[in-house]
N, C-alpha and C positions, 0 to 999 in steps of 0.2 A: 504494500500500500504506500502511494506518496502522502505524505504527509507535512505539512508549512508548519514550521514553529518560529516563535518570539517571545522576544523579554525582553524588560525594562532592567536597570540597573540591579533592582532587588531579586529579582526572578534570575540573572545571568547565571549564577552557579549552577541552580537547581537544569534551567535550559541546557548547561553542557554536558548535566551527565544524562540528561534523559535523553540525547542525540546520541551518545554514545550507545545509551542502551536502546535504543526504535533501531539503528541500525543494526545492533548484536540480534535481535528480533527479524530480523531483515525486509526492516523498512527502509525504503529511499524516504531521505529528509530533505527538506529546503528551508536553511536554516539562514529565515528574514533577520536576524538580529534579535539584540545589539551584543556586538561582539568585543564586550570590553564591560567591567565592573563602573566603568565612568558612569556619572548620571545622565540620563537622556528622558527624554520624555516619551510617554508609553503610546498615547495614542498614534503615529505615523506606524510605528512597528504592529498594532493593532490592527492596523485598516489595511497594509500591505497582507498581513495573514489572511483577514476576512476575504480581501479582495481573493486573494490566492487561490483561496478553496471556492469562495460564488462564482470565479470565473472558471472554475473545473480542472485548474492545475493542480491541487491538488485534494484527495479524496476527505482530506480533513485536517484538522488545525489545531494546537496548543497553542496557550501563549501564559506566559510567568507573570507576575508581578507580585507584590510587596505583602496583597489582599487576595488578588487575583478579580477584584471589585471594576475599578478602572478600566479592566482589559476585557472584560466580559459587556460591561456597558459599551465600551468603544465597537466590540467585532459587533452588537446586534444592532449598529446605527444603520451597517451593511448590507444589502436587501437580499436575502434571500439566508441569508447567517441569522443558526441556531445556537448562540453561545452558553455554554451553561458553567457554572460556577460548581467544581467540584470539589469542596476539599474532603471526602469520606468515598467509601466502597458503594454507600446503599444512591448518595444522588449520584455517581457516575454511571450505576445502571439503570436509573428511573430514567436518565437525560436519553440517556440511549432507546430506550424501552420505549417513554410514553409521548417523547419530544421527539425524537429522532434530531437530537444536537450533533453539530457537523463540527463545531470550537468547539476543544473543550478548555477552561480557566482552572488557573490551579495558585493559591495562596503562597509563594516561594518562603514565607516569613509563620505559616501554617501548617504548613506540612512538608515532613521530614523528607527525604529522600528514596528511602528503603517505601515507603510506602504510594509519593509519589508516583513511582514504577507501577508500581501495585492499581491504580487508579489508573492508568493511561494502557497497561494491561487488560485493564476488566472494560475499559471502555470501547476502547477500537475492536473488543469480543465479540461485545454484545450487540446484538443486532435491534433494528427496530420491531415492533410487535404488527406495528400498520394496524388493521381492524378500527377500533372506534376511536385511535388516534388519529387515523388518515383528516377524517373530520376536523379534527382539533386543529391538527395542521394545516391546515386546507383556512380555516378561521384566521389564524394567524398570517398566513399568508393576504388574505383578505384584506386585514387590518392594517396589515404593510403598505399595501397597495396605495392602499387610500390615504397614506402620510403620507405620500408623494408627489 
């Protein structure tokens, strides 16, 4: 699977190792930034991911940050991006499950590393349920539209 990752200053370490590991997993990465502990500002590296994955380069997105708040609010400004905010086992499968989330966020100042893996693991797993979500989705998309 391709997969588009980014991080802001706080999210940078967590970003490195979890590139290391998608591709020990043998995912291709496309690793938008930022590639430096420096501070930078999150939403550019946000919206290049979102963009990433709504234009179909790649089949889905990570992005780091401090909360992982920031980064999740910035990819769902993007139209057609499901970002969801995981920092546990049970919302990285519900985002998957009842959302079909295409970003997923992750709290770099939240959650450890060992478990991190574990989360981006269980997500890119799980598949979507589709059935009475299709709908839901389908609403959502609706509601896009029309902030437009």
């Amino acid at each position: 699977m391709k997969i588009a990752i980014g991080a802001d200053h706080a999210g940078f370490e967590l970003k490195e190792a979890l590139v290391g590991f998608l591709r020990s997993e043998g995912h291709e990465v496309l690793d938008l930034g930022t590639h430096s502990p420096d501070p930078v500002d999150y939403p550019p590296v946000c919206a290049d991911v979102a963009r990433t994955v709504a234009g179909g380069v790649a089949h889905a997105g990570i992005l780091l940050g401090g909360s992982g708040q920031g980064e999740q609010i910035t990819a769902n400004k993007v139209r057609g991006i499901r970002a969801a905010l995981c920092n546990d086992l049970y919302t990285a499968r519900l985002s998957r499950e009842h959302n079909d989330a295409n970003v997923l966020t992750i709290g770099a100042r939240i959650v450890a590393p060992t478990l991190a893996k574990e989360i981006v693991r269980l997500w890119l797993a799980t598949p979507f349920e589709g059935g009475r979500h299709v709908r839901r989705i389908d609403q959502i998309a609706q509601i896009e539209r029309g902030e437009r």
